[in-house]
ROKOLNU-966408 format. One record per residue (C-alpha): residue number from 0; residue in three letters; x, y, z. Coordinates in steps of 0.02 Angstrom, whole numbers, plus 50000, padded with zeros to 5 digits. Layout:
<sites>
SITE|NUM|ALA|X|Y|Z .
...
</sites>
This chain:
<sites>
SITE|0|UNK|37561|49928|49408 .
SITE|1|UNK|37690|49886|49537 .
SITE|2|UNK|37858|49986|49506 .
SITE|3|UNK|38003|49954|49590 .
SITE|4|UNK|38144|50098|49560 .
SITE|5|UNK|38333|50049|49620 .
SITE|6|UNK|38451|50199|49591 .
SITE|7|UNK|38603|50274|49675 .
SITE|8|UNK|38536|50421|49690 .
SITE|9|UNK|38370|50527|49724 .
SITE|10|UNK|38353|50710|49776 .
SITE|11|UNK|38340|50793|49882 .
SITE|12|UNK|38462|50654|49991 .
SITE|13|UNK|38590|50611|49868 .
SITE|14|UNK|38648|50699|49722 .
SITE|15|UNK|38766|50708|49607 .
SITE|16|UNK|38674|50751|49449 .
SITE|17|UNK|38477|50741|49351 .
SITE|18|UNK|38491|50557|49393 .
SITE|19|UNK|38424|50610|49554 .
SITE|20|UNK|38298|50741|49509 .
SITE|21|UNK|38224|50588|49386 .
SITE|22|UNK|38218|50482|49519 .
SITE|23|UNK|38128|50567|49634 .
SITE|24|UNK|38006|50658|49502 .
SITE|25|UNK|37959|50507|49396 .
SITE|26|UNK|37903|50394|49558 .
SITE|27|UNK|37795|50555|49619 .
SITE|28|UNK|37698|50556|49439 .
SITE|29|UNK|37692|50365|49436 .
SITE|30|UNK|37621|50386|49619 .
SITE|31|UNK|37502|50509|49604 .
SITE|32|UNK|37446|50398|49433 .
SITE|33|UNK|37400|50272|49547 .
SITE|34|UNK|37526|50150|49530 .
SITE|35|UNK|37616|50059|49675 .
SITE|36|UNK|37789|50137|49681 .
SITE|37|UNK|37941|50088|49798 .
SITE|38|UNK|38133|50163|49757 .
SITE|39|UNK|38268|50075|49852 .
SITE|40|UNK|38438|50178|49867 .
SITE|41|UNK|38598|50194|49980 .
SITE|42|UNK|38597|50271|50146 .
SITE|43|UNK|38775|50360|50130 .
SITE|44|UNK|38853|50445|50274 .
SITE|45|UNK|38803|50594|50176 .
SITE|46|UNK|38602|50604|50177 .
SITE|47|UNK|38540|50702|50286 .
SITE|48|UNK|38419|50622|50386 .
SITE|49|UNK|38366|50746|50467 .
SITE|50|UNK|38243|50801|50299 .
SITE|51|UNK|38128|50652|50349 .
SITE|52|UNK|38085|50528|50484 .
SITE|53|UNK|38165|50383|50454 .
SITE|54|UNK|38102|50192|50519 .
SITE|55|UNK|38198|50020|50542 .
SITE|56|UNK|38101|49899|50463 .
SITE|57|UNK|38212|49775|50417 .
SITE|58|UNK|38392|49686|50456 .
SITE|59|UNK|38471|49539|50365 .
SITE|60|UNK|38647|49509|50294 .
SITE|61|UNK|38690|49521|50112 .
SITE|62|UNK|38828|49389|50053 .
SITE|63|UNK|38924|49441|49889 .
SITE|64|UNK|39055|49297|49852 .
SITE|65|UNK|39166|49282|50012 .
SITE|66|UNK|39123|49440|50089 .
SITE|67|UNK|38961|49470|50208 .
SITE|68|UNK|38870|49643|50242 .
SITE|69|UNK|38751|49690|50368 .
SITE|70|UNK|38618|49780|50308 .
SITE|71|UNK|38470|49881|50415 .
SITE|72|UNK|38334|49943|50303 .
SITE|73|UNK|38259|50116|50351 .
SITE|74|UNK|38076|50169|50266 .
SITE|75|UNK|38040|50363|50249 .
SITE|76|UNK|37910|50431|50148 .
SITE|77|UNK|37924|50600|50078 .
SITE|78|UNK|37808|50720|50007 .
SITE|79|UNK|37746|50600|49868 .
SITE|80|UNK|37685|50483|49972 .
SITE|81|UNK|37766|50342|49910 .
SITE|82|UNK|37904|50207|50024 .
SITE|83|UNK|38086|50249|49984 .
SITE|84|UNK|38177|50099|50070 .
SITE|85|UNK|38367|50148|50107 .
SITE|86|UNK|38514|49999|50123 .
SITE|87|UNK|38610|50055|50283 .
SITE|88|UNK|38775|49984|50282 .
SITE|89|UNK|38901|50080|50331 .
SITE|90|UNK|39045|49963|50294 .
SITE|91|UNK|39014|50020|50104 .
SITE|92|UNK|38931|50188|50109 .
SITE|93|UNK|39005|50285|50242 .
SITE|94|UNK|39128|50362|50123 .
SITE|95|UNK|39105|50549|50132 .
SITE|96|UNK|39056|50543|49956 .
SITE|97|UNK|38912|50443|49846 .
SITE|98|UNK|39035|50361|49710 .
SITE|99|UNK|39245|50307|49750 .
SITE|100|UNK|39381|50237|49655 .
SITE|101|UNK|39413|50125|49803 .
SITE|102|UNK|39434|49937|49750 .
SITE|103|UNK|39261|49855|49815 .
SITE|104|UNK|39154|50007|49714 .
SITE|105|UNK|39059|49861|49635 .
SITE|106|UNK|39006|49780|49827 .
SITE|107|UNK|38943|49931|49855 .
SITE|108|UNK|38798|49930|49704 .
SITE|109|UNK|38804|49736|49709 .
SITE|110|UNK|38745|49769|49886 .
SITE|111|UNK|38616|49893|49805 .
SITE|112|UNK|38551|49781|49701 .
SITE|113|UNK|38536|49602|49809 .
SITE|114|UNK|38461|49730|49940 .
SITE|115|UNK|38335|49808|49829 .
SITE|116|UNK|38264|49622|49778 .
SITE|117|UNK|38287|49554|49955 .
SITE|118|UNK|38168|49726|50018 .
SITE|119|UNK|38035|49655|49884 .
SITE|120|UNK|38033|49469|49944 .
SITE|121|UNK|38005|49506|50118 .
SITE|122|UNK|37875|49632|50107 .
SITE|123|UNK|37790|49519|49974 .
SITE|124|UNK|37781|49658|49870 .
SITE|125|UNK|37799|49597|49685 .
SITE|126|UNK|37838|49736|49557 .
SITE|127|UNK|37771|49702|49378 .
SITE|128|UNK|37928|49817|49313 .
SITE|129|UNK|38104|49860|49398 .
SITE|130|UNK|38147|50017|49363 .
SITE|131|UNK|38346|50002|49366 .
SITE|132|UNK|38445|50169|49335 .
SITE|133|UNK|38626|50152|49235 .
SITE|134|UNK|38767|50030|49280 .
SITE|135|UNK|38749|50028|49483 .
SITE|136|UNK|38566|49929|49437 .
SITE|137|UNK|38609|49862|49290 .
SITE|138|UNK|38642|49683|49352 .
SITE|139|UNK|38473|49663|49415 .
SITE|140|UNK|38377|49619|49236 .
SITE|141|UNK|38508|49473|49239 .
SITE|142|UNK|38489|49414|49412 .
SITE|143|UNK|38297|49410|49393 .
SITE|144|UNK|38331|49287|49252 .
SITE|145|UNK|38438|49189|49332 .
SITE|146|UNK|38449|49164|49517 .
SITE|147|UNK|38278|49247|49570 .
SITE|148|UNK|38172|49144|49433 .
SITE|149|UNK|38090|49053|49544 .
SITE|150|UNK|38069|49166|49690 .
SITE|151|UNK|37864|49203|49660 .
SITE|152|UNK|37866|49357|49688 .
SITE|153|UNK|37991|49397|49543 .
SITE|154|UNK|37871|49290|49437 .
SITE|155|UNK|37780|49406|49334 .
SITE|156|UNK|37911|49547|49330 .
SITE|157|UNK|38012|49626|49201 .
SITE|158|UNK|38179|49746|49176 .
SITE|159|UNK|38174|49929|49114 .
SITE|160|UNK|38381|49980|49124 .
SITE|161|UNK|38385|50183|49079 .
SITE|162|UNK|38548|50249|49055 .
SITE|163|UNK|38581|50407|49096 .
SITE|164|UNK|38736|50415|49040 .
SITE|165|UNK|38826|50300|48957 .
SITE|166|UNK|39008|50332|48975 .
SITE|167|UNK|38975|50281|49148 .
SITE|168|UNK|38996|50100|49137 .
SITE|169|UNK|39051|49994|49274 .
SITE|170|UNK|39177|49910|49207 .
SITE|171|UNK|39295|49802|49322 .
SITE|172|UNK|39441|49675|49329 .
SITE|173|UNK|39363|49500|49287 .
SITE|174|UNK|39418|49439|49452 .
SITE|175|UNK|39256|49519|49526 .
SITE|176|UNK|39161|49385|49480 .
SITE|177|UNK|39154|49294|49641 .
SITE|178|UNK|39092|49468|49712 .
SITE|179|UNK|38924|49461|49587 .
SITE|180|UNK|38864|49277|49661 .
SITE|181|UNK|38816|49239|49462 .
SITE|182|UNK|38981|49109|49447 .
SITE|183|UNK|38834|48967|49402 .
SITE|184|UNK|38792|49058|49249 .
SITE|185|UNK|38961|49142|49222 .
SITE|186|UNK|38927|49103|49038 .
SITE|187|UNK|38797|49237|49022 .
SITE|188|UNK|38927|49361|49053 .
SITE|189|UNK|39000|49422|48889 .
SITE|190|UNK|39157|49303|48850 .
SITE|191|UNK|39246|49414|48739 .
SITE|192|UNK|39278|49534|48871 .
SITE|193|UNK|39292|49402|49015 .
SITE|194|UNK|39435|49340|48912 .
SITE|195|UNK|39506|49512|48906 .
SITE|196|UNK|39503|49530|49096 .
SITE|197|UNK|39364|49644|49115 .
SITE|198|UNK|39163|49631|49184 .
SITE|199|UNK|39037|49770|49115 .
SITE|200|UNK|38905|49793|49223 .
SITE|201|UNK|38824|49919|49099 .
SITE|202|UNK|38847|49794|48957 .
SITE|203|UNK|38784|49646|49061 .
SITE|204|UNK|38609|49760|49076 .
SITE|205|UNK|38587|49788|48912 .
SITE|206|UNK|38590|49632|48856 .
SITE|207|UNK|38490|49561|49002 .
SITE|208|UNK|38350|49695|49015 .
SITE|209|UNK|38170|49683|48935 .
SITE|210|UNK|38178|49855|48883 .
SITE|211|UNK|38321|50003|48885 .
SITE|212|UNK|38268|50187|48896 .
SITE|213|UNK|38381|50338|48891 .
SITE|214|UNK|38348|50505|48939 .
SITE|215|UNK|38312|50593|48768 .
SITE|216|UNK|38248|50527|48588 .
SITE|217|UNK|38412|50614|48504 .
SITE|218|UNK|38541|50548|48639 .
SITE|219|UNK|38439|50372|48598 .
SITE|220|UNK|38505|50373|48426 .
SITE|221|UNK|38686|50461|48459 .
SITE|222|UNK|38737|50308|48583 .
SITE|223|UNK|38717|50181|48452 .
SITE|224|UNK|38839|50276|48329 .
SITE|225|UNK|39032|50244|48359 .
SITE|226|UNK|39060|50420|48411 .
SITE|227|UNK|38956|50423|48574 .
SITE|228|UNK|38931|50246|48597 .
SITE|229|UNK|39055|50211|48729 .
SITE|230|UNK|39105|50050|48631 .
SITE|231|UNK|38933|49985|48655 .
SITE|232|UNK|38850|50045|48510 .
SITE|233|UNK|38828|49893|48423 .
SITE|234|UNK|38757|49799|48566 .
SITE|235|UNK|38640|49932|48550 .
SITE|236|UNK|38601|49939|48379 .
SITE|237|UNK|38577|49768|48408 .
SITE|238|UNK|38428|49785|48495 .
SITE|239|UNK|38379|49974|48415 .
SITE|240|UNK|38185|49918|48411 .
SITE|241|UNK|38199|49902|48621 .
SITE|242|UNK|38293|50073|48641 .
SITE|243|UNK|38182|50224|48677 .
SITE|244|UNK|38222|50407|48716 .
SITE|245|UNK|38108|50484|48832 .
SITE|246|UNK|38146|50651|48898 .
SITE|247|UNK|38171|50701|49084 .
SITE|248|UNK|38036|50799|49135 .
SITE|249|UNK|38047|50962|49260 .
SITE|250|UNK|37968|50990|49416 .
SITE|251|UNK|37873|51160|49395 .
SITE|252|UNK|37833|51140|49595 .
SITE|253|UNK|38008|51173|49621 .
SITE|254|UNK|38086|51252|49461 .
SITE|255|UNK|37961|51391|49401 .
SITE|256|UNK|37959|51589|49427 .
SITE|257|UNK|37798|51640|49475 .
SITE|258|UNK|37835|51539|49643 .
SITE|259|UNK|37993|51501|49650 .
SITE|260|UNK|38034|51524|49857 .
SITE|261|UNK|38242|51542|49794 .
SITE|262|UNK|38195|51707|49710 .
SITE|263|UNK|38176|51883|49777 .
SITE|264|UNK|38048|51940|49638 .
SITE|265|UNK|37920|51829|49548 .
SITE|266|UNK|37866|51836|49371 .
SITE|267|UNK|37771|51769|49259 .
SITE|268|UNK|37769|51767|49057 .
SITE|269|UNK|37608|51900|49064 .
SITE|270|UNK|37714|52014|49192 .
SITE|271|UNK|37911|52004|49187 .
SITE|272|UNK|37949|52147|49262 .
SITE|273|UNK|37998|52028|49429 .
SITE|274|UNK|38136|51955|49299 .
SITE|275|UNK|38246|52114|49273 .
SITE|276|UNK|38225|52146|49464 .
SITE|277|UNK|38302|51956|49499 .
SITE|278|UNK|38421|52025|49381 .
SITE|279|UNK|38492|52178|49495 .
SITE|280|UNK|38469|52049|49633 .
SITE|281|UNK|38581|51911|49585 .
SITE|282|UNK|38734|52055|49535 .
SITE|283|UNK|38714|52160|49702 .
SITE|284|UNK|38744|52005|49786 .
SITE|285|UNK|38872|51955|49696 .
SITE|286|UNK|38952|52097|49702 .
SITE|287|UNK|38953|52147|49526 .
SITE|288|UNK|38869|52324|49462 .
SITE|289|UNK|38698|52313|49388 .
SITE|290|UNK|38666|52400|49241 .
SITE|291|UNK|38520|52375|49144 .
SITE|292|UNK|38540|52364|48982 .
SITE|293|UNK|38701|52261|48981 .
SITE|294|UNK|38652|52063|48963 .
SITE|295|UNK|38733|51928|49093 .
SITE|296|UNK|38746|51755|49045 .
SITE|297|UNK|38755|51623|49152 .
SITE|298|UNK|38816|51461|49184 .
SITE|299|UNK|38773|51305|49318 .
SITE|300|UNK|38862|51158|49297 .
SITE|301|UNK|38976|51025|49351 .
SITE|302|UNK|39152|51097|49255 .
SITE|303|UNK|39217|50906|49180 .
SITE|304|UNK|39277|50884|48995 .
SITE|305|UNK|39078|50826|48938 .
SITE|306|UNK|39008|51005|48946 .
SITE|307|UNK|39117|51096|48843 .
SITE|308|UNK|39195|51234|48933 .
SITE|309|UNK|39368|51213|48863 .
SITE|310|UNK|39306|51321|48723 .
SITE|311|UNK|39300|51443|48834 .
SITE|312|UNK|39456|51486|48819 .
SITE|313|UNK|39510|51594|48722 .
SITE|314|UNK|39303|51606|48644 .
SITE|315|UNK|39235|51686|48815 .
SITE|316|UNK|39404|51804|48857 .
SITE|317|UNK|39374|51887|48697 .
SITE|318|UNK|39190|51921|48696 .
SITE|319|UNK|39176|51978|48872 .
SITE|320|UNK|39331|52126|48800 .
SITE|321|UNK|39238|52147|48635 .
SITE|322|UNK|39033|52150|48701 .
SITE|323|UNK|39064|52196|48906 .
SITE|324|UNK|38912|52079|48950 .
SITE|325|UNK|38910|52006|49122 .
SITE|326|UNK|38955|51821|49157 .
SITE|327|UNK|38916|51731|49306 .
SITE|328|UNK|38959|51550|49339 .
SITE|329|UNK|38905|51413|49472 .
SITE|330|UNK|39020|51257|49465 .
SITE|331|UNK|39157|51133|49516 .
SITE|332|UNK|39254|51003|49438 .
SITE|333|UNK|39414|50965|49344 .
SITE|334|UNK|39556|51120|49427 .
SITE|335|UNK|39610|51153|49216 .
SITE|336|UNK|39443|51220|49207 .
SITE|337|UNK|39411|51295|49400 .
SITE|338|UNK|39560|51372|49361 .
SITE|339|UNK|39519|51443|49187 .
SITE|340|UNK|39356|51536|49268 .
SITE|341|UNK|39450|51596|49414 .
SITE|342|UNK|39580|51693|49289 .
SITE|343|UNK|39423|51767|49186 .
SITE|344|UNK|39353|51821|49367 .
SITE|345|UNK|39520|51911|49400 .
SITE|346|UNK|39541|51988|49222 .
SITE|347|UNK|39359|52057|49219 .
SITE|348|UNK|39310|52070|49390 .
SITE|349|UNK|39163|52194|49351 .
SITE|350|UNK|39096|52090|49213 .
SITE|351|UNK|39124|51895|49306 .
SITE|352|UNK|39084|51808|49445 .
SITE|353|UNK|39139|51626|49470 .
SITE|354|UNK|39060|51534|49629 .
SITE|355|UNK|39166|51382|49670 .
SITE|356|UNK|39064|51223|49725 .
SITE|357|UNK|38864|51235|49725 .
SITE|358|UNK|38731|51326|49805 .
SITE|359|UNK|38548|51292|49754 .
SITE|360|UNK|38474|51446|49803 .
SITE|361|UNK|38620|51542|49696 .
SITE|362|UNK|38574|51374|49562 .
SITE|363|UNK|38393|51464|49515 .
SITE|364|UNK|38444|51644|49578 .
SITE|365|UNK|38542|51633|49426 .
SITE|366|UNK|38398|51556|49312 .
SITE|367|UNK|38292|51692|49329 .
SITE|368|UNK|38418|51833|49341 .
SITE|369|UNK|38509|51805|49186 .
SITE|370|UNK|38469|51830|49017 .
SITE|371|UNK|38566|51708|48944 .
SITE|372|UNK|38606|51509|49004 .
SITE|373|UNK|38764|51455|48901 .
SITE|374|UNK|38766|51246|48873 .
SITE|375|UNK|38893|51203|48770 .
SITE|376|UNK|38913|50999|48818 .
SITE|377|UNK|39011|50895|48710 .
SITE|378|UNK|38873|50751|48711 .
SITE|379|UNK|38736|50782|48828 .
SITE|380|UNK|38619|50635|48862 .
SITE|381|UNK|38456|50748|48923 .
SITE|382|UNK|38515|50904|49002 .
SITE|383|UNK|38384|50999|49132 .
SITE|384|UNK|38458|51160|49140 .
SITE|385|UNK|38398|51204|48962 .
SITE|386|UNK|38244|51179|49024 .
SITE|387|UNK|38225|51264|49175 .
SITE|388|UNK|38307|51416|49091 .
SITE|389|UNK|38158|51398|48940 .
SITE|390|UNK|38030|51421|49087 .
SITE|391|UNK|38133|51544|49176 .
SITE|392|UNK|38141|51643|48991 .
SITE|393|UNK|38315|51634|49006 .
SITE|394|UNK|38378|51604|48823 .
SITE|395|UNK|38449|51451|48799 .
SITE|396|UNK|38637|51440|48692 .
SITE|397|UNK|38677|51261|48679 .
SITE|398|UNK|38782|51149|48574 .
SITE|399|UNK|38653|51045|48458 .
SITE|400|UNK|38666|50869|48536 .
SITE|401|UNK|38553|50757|48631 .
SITE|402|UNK|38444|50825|48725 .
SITE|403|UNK|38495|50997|48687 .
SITE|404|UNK|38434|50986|48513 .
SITE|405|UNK|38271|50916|48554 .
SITE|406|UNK|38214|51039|48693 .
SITE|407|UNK|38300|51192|48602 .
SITE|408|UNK|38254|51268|48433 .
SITE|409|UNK|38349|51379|48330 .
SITE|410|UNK|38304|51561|48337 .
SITE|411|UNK|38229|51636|48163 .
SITE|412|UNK|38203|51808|48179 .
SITE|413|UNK|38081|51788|48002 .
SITE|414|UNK|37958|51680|48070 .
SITE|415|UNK|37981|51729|48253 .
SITE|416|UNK|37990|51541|48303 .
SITE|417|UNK|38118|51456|48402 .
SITE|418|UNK|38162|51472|48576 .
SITE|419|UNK|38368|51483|48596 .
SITE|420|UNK|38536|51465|48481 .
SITE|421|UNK|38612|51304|48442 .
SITE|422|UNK|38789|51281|48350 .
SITE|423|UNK|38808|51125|48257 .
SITE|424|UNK|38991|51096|48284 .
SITE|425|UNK|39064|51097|48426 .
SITE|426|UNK|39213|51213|48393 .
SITE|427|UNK|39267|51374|48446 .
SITE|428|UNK|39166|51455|48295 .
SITE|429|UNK|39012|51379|48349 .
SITE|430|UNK|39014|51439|48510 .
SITE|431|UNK|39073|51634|48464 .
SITE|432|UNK|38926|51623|48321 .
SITE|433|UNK|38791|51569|48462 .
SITE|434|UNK|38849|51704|48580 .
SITE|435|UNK|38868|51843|48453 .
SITE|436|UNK|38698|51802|48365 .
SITE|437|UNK|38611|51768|48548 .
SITE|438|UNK|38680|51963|48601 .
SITE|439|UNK|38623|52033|48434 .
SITE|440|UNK|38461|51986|48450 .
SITE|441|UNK|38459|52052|48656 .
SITE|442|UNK|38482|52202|48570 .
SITE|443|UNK|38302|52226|48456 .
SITE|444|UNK|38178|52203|48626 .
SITE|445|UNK|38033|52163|48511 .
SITE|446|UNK|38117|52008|48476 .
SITE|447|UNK|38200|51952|48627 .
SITE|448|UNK|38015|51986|48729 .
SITE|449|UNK|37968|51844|48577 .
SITE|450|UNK|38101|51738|48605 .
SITE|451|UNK|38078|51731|48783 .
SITE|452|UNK|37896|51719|48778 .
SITE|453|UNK|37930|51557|48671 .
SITE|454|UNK|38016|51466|48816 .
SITE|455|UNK|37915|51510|48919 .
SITE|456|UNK|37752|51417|48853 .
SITE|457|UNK|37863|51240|48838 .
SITE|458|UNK|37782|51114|48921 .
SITE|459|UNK|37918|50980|48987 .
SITE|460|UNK|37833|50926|49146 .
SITE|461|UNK|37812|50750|49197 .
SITE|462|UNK|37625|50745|49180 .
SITE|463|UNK|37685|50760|49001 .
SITE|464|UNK|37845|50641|49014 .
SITE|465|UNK|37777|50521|49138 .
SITE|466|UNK|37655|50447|49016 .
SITE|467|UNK|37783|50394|48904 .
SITE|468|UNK|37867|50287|49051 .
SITE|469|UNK|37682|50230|49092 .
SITE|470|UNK|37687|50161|48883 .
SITE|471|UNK|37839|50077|48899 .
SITE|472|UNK|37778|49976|49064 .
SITE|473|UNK|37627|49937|48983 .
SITE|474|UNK|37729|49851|48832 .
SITE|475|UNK|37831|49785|48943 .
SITE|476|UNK|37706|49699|49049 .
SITE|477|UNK|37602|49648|48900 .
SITE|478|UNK|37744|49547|48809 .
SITE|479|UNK|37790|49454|48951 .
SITE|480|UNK|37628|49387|48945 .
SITE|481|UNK|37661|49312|48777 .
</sites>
């Protein structure tokens, strides 16, 4: 098949979160299956261009409403093999950052997304599925009904919208409209919410697109329920037999401890003795003691509302007094919650390290040399941390949501099954049970070395997760045939 991705993001040149790492692992496995891949994606002022030689292959304008962009088209192609076209216009992406609150944020994906169909018609390459990834692609599966019908080489193709996260919506004043070129067939937009002044570019996807994926088979369900449907839950229930969950897969080429280049020791589930050693590594450099019996837990995130952290406090302050286990945290966000880890780092300064902004080398330093890899997102649509900590045999403690309860199982020291701890409500109890039950168990070895071992022998790869995508093409393809 012919595959055309459109995203706002791909690692390792733009990233904000696993929308990137999807986007540049799922094309790789769709490559090296044989099909025809291309990803088209902004070249903001902040990729470095320097990873990869980049080629001018195209220029043309792109005209949304009243407003005209010049756009140069660079081609690189990086370690998969496969083109990844970027839209080079600086007039909309040399911001200093990949996403603003600036008023023409929608130009800048509209651009995206006239760009991404404009790449395909001059290279005559005509995809049999566009691959567009949450609400800065999401217009596409309506424009390729619409005002690209009867360009040929749009003929045969059909829409696959994944959302990675849905409470990222586009949503925008209804006076954008002009901006979208789509005032002929204004009337597909949804009226209800023209009327009340807005445009939903997320909305205008689902309803437009042949099929909608998200990122995990429990988020799938969760987003068309009330509570995490982001009001657009029963646009999705209306179409519940076109919604699929598919996990994100990992790359074990990058995220794996027996040859992980970030790590000082490598290990492997038959010999861990490389993990305790990562261990002592990641606290000398921190500059917290080592000692080796006393677990560390560790966090990597961005620090916002979603994942959960504001039960840290007071849950985390009285643990770390009550058990003395290590903490050591990797993040940046919201200042409540910068702030909140900063005072833990100054009240326990043997026990806690907090690491302001992100490092990636510090990112799986910290996978492999802590025991313990504490989730606790209010909704989280896939997650990937869980999963490199399974492989890392890092335990897992999670809150039971999304794609947190389908990659981690519940710990039951009879059967000596399950592979982390996972609190059903999302409280300040659920997190102090996971913790406490998570450090009781560190402390019988037989069954940590079990529990460990568990998460170890998941399999999330792509080569498992890429078939599913390769399914839902396939369907795809075959109804539009009918």
């Amino acid at each position: 098949m012919n595959v055309l991705f459109v995203a706002s993001e791909m690692a390792p040149f733009a990233k904000t979160g696993g929308l990137a790492d999807v986007v540049a692992a799922l094309p790789a496995y769709l490559h090296r299956a044989g099909h025809d891949v291309r990803v088209v994606l902004p070249l903001y002022d902040k990729v470095d261009t320097s990873k990869a030689t980049f080629t001018a292959i195209l220029e043309f304008p792109v005209d949304l409403g009243a407003h005209r962009y010049g756009c140069k088209i660079f081609r690189t192609d990086v370690g998969g093999g496969f083109p990844i076209y970027f839209v080079h216009c600086p007039a909309l992406y040399a911001r200093g950052s990949l996403y603003t609150s600036e008023g023409d944020e929608h130009r800048r994906f509209l651009c995206l997304q006239f760009a991404a169909l404009m790449i395909a018609t001059k290279l005559g390459f005509s995809p049999d599925v566009v691959h567009c990834h949450d609400w800065q692609a999401s217009l596409i599966p309506m424009i390729l009904k619409t005002l690209a019908k009867s360009d040929p080489v749009f003929a045969r193709s059909r829409s696959l919208l994944t959302i990675h996260n849905l409470m990222y919506q586009g949503s925008f004043p209804v006076g954008i409209g002009p901006d979208t070129n789509l005032g002929s067939v204004a009337h597909l937009f949804h009226q209800d919410l023209m009327r009340a002044g807005r445009v939903n570019f997320l909305l205008q996807g689902i309803l437009y697109a042949d099929g909608v994926s998200t990122v995990s088979p429990t988020y799938a369900k969760e987003i068309q329920g009330e509570k995490y449907g982001g009001g657009l839950d029963g646009y999705l229930r209306a179409r519940s037999t076109t919604v699929v969950g598919i996990l994100n897969g990992v790359d074990y080429g990058e995220w794996s401890p027996d040859h992980d280049k970030h790590l000082a020791h490598h290990y492997n589930p038959f010999d861990l003795s490389g993990k305790e050693r990562d261990k002592e590594h990641l606290l000398t450099s921190l500059g917290l003691p080592y000692h080796p019996n006393v677990p560390v837990l560790g966090v990597v995130s961005r620090l916002v509302g979603q994942k959960g952290f504001k039960l840290f406090d007071p849950v985390m302050f009285e643990l770390l007094r009550k058990h003395g286990f290590q903490l050591v945290v990797l993040g940046s966000g919201e200042p409540g919650l910068e702030a909140m880890f900063a005072t833990l780092q100054r009240q326990f300064p043997r026990q806690v390290c907090f690491y302001n902004g992100f490092k990636n080398d510090l990112a799986h330093m910290i996978e492999a040399g802590a025991d313990m890899f504490v989730m606790p997102s209010v909704y989280e649509p896939c997650g990937l941390n869980q999963l490199y900590s399974l492989r890392y045999g890092t335990v897992p403690i999670v809150h039971k949501t999304g794609g947190l309860a389908d990659t981690v199982t519940q710990w039951n020291p009879r059967s000596g099954d399950g592979t982390g701890f996972a609190f059903e409500h999302h409280d300040e109890a659920g997190l102090r049970w996971a913790i406490e039950a998570a450090l009781a168990t560190y402390k019988q070895p037989k069954h940590w070395h079990r529990l460990m071992q568990n998460g170890m022998a998941q399999d999330f790869s792509w080569d498992a997760q890429g078939k599913l995508y390769e399914l839902v093409y396939g369907r795809l393809v075959a109804a539009g045939r009918h």
